[in-house]
C-alpha positions in Angstrom: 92.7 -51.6 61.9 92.7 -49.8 65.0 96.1 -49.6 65.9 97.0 -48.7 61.7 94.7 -45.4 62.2 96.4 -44.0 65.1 100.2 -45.5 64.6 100.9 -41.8 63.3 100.3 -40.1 66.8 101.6 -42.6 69.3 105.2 -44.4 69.7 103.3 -47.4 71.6 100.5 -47.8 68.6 103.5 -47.6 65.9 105.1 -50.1 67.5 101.8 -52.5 67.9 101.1 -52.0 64.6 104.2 -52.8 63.6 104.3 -56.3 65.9 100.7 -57.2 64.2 101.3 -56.7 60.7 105.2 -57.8 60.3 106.1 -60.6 58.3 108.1 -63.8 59.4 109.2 -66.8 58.0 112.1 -68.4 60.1 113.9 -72.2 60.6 116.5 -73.1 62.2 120.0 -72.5 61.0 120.9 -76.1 61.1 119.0 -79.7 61.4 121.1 -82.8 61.9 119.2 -86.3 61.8 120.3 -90.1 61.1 119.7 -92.2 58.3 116.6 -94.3 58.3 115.2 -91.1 60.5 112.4 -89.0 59.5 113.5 -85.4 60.6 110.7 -83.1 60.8 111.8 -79.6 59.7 110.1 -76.8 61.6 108.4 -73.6 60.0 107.2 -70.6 61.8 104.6 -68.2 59.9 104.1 -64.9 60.9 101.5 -62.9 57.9 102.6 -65.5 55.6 99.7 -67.5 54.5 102.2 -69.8 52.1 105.5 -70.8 51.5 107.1 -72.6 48.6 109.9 -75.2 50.4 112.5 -76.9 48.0 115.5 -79.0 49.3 118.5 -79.4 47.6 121.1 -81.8 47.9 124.9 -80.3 48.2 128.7 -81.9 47.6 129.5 -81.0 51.1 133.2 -81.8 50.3 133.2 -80.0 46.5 132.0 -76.5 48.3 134.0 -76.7 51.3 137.5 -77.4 49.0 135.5 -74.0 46.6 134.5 -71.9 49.8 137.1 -73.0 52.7 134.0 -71.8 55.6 130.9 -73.2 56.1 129.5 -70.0 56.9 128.4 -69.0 54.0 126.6 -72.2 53.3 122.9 -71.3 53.9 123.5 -68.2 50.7 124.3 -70.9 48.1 122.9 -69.8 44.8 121.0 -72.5 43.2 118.4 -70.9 41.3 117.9 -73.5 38.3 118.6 -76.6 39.9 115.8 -78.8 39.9 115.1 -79.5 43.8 115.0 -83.0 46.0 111.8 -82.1 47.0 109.6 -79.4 46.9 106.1 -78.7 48.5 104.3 -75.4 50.1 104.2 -74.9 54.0 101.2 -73.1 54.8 100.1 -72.4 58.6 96.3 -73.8 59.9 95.3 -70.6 60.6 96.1 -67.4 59.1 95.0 -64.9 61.8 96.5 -61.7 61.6 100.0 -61.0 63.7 99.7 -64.5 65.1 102.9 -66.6 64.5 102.4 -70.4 64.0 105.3 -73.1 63.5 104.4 -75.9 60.9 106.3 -79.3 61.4 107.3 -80.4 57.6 107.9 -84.1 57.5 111.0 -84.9 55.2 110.6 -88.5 55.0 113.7 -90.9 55.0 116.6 -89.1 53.6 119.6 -90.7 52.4 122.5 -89.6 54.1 123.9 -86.6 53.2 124.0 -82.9 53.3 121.1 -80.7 52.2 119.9 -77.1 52.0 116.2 -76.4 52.5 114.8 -73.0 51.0 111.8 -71.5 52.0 110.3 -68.3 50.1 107.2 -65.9 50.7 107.4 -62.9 48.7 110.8 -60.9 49.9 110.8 -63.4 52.7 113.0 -66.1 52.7 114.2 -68.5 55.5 117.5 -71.3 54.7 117.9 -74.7 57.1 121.3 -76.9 56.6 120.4 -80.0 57.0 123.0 -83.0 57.6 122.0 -86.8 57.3 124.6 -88.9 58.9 125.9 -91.6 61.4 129.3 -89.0 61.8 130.1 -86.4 64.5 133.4 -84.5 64.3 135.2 -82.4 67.2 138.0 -80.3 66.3 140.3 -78.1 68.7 143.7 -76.0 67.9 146.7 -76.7 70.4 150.7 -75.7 70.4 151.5 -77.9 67.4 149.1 -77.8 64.8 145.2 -78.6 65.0 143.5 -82.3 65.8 139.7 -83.7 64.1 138.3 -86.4 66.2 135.6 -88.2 64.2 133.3 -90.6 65.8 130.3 -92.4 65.9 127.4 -90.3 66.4 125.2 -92.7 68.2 127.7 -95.0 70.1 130.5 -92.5 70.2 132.9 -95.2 68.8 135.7 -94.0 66.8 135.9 -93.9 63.1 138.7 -95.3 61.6 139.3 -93.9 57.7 137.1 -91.0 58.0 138.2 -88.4 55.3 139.1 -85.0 56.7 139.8 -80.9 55.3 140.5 -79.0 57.5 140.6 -75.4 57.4 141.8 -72.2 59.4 141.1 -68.6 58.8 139.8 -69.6 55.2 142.9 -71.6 54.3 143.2 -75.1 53.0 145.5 -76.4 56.0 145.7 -80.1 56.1 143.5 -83.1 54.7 144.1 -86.8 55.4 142.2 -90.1 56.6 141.5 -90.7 60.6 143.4 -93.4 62.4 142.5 -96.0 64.4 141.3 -93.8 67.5 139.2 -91.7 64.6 142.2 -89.1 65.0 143.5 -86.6 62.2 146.5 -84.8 63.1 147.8 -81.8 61.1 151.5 -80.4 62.4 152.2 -76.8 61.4 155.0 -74.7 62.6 154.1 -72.3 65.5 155.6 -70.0 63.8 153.2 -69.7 60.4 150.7 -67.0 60.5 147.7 -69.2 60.7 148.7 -70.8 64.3 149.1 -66.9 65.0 146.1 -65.9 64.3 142.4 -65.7 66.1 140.9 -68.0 63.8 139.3 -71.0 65.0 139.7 -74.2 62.9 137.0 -75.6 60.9 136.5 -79.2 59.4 134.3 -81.6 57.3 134.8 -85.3 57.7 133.4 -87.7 55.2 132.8 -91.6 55.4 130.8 -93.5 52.9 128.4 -90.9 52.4 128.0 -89.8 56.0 129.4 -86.0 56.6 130.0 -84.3 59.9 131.0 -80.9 60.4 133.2 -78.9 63.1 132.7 -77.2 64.9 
């Protein structure tokens, strides 16, 4: 209370005040887990004494062939869709300006790809969270653009693997991995995309199991 009386005649106690009464709610941009895991999604509190949590499950391949970026993910609109799972995060102690990170246990999803929405008031935090057995590299050189897909726990390759791949928000090729887990796309040097700054993007998808690249 203090610090709120003399905020008006000091820089410092404006900018105390302002550290012990601001409002945070904050997860991590992305969570990646495999099946049969239990990922633990973290929460951090700051003057937020609740927090309502829903998870959603997402087409990972649907929006990425609708959006071409996975940027944008996390600001999916899906007010009216009945949630995976909802439940309210609340800290242990609500003390005023402290901040305090709750661990939400998400049992054993399935695999797949999910967005998890947290919301307190005009506060709102967003967590992508990927289920899967799939990693996926991706690099541009002189002749196109090349996905390698593998195994996320043994690194083995993954023949079959499904594959979009996208540069500077175009479609550019999609196809099935070979044998070394391998998808090649060959574009003319010439064509604006291999011209461009744009760093290639892709999603790879195997029987349920998603990676994304970079």
């Amino acid at each position: 209370r203090l610090y709120g009386e003399v905020a008006g005649d000091s820089l410092d106690a404006r900018e105390a005040h302002r550290l012990l009464t601001e409002r945070r709610l904050v997860m991590p941009e992305v969570l990646r887990g495999g099946p049969g895991e239990e990922p633990s999604l973290p929460v951090t509190l700051k003057n937020v004494p609740a927090a309502d949590l829903v998870l959603h499950r997402i087409d990972l391949l649907l929006y990425f062939t609708l959006a071409k970026d996975t940027e944008k993910m996390r600001e999916l609109d899906l007010a009216g869709i009945r949630p995976a799972l909802a439940r309210t995060v609340a800290p242990a102690a609500a003390a005023l300006g402290m901040e305090e990170t709750v661990a939400i246990g998400l049992g054993k999803l399935e695999p797949g790809v999910y967005l998890a929405i947290a919301r307190a008031g005009a506060e709102e935090a967003r967590t992508v969270i990927i289920v899967s057995d799939l990693a996926a590299r991706v690099w541009r050189h002189s002749q196109g653009a090349r996905v390698l897909v593998t195994d996320r726990r043994t690194g083995a390759a993954m023949e079959g693997a499904f594959v979009k791949l996208v540069v500077g928000g175009a479609l550019l090729a999609e196809g099935l991995t070979d044998a070394r887990g391998f998808f090649e796309a060959r574009i003319d040097p010439s064509h604006d995309i291999m011209e461009g700054s744009a760093a290639p993007k892709a999603v790879a998808e195997k029987n349920g199991h998603y990676a994304l690249a970079p």
